[in-house]
C-alpha positions as CSV (number, residue, x, y, z in Angstrom):
1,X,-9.9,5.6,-6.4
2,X,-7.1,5.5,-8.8
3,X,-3.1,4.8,-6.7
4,X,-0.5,5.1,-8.6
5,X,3.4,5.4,-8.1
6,X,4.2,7.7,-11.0
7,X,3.9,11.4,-10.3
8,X,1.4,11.8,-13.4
9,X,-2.0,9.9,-14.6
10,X,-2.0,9.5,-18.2
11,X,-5.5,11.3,-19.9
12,X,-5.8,13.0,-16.8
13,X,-4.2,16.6,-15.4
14,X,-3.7,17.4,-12.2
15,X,-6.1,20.2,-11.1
16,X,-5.1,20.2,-7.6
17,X,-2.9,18.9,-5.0
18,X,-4.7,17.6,-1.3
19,X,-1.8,17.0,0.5
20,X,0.2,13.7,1.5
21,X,-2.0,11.0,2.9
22,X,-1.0,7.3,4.4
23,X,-2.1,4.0,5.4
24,X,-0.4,2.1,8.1
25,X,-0.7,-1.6,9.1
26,X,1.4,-3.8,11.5
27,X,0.4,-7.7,11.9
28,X,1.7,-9.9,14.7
29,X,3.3,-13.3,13.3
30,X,1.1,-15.7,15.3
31,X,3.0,-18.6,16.5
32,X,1.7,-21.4,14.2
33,X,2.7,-19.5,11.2
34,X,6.2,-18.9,13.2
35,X,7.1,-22.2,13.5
36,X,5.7,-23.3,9.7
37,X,7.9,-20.8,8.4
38,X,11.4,-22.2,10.2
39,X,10.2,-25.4,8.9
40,X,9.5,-23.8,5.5
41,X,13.0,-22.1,5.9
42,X,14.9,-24.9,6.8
43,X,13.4,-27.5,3.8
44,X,12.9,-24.8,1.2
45,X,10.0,-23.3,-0.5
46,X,7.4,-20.5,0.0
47,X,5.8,-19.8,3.3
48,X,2.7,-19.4,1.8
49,X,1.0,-18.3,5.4
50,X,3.6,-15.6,5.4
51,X,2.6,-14.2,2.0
52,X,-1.2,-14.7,2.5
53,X,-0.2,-12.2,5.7
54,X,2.1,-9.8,3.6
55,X,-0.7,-9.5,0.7
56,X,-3.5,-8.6,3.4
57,X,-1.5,-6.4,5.2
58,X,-0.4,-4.5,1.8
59,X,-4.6,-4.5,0.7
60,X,-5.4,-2.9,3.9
61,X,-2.6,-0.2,3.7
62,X,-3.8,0.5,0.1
63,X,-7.0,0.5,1.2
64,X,-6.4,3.2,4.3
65,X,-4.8,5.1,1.8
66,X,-7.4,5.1,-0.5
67,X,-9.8,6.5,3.1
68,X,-7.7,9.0,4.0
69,X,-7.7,10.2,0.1
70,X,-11.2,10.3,0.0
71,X,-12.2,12.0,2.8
72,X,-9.9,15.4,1.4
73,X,-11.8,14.6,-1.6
74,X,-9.1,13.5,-3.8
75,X,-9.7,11.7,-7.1
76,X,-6.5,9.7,-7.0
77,X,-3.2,9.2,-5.0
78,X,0.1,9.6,-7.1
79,X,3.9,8.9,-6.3
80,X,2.7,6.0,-3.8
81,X,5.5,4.5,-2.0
82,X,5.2,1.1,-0.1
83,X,7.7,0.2,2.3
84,X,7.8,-3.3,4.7
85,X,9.9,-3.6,8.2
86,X,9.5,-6.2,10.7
87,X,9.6,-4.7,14.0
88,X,9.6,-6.1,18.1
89,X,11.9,-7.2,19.9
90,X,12.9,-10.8,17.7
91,X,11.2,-8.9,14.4
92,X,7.8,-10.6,15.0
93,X,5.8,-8.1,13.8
94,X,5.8,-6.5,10.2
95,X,4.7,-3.1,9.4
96,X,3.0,-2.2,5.7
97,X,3.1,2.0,5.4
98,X,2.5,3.5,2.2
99,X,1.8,7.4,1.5
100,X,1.1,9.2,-1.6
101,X,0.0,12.3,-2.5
102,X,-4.0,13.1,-2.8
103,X,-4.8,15.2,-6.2
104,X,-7.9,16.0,-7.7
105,X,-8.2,15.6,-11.6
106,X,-9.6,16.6,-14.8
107,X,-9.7,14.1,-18.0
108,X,-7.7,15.8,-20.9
109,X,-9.8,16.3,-23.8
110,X,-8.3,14.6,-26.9
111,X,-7.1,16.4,-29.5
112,X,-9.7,15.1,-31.8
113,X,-13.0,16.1,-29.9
């Protein structure tokens, strides 16, 4: 399944549009990782737990996406937004949405065929 942010897929037309589809994740900051990244905060540097969290939560998001495209029978998603908010009561949670739209497609024939 081909996601992509433009509004167009190049070699390929748009034959039909599904609809918008989405893909919704939200991870709780255990409280190991918590306190690594105050420490990681306060000294400097990445907090690489944090990122390993962020990249999982973005592949699953993709991924639902990719589902919910599929089952309308789409061949792509286009115009795919992701956005990231940390939510709860002291922002220990963070929420990964992205939506798209769901198209079908048909390969353009080159010119020289």
């Amino acid at each position: 399944m081909m996601v992509s942010t433009t509004s167009t897929l190049e070699g390929f037309e748009i034959t039909e549009y599904l609809g918008i589809v989405t893909g919704e994740i939200i991870l709780g900051a255990n409280i190991l990782r918590d306190v690594m990244g105050t420490v990681t905060d306060f000294v400097g540097g990445r907090a690489a737990a944090y990122e390993e969290s962020l990249a999982s939560a973005r592949e699953t998001a993709l991924r639902d996406l990719a589902d919910a495209a599929q089952l309308l029978g789409a061949d792509a998603v286009v115009g795919a937004n992701l956005d990231y908010e940390t939510i709860g009561s002291r922002g220990s949670m963070i929420m990964v949405t992205v939506a798209g739209t769901a198209v079908r497609l048909k390969k353009r024939s080159s010119a020289s065929e």
